[in-house]
Chimera marker file (.cmm) of the C-alpha trace (Angstrom):
<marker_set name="trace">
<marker id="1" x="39.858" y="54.751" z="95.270" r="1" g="1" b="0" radius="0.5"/>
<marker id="2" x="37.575" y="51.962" z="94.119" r="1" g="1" b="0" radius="0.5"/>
<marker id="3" x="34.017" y="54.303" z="95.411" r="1" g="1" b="0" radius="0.5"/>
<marker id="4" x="35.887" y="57.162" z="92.767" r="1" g="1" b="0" radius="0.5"/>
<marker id="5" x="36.334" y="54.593" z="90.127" r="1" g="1" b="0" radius="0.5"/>
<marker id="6" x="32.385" y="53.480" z="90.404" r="1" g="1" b="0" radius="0.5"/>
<marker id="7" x="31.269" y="57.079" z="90.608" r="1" g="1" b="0" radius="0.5"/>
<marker id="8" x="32.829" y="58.222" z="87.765" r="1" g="1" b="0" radius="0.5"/>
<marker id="9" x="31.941" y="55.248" z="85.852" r="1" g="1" b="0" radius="0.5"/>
<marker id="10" x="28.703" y="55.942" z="86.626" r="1" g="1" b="0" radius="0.5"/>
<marker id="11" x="29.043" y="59.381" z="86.105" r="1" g="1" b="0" radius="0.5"/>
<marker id="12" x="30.192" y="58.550" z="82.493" r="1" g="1" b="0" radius="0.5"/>
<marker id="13" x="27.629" y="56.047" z="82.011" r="1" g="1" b="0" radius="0.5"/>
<marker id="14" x="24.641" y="58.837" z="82.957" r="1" g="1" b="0" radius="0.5"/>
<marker id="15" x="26.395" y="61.600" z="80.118" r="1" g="1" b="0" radius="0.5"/>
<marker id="16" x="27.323" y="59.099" z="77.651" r="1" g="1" b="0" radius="0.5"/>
<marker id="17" x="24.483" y="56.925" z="77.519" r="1" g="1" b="0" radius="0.5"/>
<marker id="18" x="24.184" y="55.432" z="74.326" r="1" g="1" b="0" radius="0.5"/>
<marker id="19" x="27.803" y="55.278" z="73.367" r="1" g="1" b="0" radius="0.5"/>
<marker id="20" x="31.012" y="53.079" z="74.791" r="1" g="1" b="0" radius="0.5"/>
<marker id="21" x="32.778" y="55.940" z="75.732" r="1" g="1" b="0" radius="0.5"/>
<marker id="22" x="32.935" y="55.197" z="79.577" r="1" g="1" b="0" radius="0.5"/>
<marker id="23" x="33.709" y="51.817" z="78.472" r="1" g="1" b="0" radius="0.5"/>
<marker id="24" x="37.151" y="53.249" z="76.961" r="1" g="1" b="0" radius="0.5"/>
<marker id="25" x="37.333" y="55.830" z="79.327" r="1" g="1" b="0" radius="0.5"/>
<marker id="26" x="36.767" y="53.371" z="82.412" r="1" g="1" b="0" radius="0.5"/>
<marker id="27" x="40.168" y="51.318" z="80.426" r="1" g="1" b="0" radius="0.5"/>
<marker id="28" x="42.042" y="53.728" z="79.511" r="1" g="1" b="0" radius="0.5"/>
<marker id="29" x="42.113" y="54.846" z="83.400" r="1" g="1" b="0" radius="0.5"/>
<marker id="30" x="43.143" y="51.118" z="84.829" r="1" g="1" b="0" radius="0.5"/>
<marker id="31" x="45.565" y="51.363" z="82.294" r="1" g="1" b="0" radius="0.5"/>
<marker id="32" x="47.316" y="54.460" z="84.339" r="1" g="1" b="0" radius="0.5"/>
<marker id="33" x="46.657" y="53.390" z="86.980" r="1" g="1" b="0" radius="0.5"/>
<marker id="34" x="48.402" y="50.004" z="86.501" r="1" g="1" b="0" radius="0.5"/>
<marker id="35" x="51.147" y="51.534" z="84.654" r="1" g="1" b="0" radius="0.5"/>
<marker id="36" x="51.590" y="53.690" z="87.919" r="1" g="1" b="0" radius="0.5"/>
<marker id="37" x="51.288" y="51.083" z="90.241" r="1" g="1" b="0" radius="0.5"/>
<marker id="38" x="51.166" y="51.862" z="94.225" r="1" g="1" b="0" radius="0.5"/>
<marker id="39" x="51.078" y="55.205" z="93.235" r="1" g="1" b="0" radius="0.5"/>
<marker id="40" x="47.660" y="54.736" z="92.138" r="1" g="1" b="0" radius="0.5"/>
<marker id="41" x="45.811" y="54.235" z="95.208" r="1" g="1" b="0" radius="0.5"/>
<marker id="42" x="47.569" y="57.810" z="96.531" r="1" g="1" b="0" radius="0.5"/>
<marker id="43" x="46.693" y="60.054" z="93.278" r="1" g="1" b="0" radius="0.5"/>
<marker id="44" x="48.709" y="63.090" z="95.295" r="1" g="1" b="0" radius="0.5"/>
<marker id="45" x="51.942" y="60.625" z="94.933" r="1" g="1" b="0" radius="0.5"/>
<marker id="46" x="51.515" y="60.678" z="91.228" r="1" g="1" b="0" radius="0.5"/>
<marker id="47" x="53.967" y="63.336" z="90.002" r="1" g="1" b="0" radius="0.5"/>
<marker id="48" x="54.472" y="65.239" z="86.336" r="1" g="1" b="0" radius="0.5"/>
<marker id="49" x="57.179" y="62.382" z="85.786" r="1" g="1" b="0" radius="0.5"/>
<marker id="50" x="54.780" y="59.881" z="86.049" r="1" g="1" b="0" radius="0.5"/>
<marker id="51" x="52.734" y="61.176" z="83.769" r="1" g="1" b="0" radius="0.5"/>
<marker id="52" x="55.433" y="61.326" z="81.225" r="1" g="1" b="0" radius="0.5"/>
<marker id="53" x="56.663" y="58.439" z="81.799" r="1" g="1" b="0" radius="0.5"/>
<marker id="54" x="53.226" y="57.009" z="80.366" r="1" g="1" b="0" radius="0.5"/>
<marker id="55" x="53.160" y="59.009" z="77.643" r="1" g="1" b="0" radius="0.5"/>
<marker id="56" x="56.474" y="57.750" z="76.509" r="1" g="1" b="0" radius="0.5"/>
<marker id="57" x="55.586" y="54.188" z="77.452" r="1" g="1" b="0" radius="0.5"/>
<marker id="58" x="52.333" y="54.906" z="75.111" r="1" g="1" b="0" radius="0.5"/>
<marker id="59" x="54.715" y="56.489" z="71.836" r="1" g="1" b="0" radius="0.5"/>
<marker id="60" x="57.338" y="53.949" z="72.164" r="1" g="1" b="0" radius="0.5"/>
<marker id="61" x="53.992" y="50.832" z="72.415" r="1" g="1" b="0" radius="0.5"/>
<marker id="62" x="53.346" y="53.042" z="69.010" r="1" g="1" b="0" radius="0.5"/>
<marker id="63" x="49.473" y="54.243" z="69.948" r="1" g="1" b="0" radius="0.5"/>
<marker id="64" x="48.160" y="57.405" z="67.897" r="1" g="1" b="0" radius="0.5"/>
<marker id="65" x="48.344" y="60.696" z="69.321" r="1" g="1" b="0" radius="0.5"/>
<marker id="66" x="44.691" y="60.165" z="69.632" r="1" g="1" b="0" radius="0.5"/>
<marker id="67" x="44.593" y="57.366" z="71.697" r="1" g="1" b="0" radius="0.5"/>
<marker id="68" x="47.369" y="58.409" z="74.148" r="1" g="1" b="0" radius="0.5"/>
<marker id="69" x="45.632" y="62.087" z="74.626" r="1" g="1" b="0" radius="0.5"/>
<marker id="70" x="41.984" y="60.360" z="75.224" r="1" g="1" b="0" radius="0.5"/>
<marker id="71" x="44.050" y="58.236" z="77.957" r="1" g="1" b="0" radius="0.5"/>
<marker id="72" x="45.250" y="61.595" z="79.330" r="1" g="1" b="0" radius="0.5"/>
<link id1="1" id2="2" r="1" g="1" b="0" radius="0.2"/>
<link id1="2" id2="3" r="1" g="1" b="0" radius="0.2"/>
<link id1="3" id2="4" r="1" g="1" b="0" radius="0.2"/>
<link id1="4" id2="5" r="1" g="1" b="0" radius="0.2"/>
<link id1="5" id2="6" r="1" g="1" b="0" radius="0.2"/>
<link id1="6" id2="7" r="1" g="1" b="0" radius="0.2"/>
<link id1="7" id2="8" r="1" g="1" b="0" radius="0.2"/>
<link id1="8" id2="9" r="1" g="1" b="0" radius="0.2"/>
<link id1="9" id2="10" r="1" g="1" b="0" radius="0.2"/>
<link id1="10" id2="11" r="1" g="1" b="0" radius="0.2"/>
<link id1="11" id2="12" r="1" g="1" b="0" radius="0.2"/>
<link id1="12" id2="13" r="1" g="1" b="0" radius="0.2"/>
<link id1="13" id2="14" r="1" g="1" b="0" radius="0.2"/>
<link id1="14" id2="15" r="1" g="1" b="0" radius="0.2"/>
<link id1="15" id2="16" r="1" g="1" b="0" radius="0.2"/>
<link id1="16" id2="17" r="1" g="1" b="0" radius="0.2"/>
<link id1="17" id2="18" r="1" g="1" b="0" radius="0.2"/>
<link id1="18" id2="19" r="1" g="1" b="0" radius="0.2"/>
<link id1="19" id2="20" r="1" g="1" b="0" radius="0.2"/>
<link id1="20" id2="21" r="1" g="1" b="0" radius="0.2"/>
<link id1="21" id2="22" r="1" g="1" b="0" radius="0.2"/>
<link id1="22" id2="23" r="1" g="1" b="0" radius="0.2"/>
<link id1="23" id2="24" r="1" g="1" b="0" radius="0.2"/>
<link id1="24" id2="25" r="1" g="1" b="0" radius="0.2"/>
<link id1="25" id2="26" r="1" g="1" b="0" radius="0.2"/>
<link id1="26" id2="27" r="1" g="1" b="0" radius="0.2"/>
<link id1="27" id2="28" r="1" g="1" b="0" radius="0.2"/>
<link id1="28" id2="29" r="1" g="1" b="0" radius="0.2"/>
<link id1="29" id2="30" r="1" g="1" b="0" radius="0.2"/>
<link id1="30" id2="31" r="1" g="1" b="0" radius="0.2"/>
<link id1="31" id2="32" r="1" g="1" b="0" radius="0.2"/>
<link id1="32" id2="33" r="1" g="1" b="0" radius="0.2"/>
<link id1="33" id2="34" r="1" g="1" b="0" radius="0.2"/>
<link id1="34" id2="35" r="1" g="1" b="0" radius="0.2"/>
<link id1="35" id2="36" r="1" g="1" b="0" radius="0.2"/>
<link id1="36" id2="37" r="1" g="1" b="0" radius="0.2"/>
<link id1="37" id2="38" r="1" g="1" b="0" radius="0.2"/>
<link id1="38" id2="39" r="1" g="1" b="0" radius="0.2"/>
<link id1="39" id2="40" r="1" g="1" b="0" radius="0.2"/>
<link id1="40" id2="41" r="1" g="1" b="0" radius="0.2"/>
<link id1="41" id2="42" r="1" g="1" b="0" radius="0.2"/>
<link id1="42" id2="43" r="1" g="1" b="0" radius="0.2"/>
<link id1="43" id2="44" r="1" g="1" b="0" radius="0.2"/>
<link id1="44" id2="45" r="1" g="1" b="0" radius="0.2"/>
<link id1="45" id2="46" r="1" g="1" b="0" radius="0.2"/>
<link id1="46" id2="47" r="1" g="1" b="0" radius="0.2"/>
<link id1="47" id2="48" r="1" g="1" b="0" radius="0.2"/>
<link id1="48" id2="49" r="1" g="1" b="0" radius="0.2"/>
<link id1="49" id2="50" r="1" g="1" b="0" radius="0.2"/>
<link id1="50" id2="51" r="1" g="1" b="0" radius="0.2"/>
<link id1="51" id2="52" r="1" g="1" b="0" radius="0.2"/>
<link id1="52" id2="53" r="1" g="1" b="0" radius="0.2"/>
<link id1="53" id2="54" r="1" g="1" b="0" radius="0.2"/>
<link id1="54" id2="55" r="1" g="1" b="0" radius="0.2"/>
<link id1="55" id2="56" r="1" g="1" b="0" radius="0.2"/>
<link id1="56" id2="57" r="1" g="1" b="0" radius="0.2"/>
<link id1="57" id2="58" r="1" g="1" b="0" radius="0.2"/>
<link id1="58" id2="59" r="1" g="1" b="0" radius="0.2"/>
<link id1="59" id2="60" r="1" g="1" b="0" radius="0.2"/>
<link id1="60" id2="61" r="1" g="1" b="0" radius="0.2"/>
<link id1="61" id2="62" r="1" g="1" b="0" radius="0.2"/>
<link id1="62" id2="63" r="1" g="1" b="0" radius="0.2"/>
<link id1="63" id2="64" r="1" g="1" b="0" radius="0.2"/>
<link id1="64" id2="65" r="1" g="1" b="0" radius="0.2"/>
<link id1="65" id2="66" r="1" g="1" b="0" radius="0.2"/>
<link id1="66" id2="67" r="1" g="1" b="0" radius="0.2"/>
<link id1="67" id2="68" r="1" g="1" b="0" radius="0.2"/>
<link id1="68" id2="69" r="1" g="1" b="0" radius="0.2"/>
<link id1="69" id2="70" r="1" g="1" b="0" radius="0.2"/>
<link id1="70" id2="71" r="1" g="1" b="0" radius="0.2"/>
<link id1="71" id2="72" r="1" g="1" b="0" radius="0.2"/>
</marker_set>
């Protein structure tokens, strides 16, 4: 899991290169996967439910529809 973390930071870094969108992009992603726990270092454990369960937990923390579908 960590390798696909650095290669898709680095991957972000290389198409966003003069902007700090991998920077949010790179957060918003240990944010899920923090807020899934375990799960995370399985991705084919991680289920629809999970996924809504993080939305909710991102509406009821009172983010923007913005923020919560850029964390998607």
């Amino acid at each position: 899991m960590e390798a696909a973390l650095r290669d898709f930071e680095m991957y972000l870094k290389r198409r966003y290169r003069d902007s700090s969108t991998p920077k949010h992009y790179i957060s918003d992603l240990n944010i899920f996967i923090n807020a899934t726990g375990s799960k995370a270092k399985v991705p084919d454990a991680i289920t629809a439910l999970d996924v809504d369960t993080f939305v909710e937990q991102q509406v009821t923390a009172g983010l923007s529809s913005t923020t919560i579908n850029r964390r998607l």
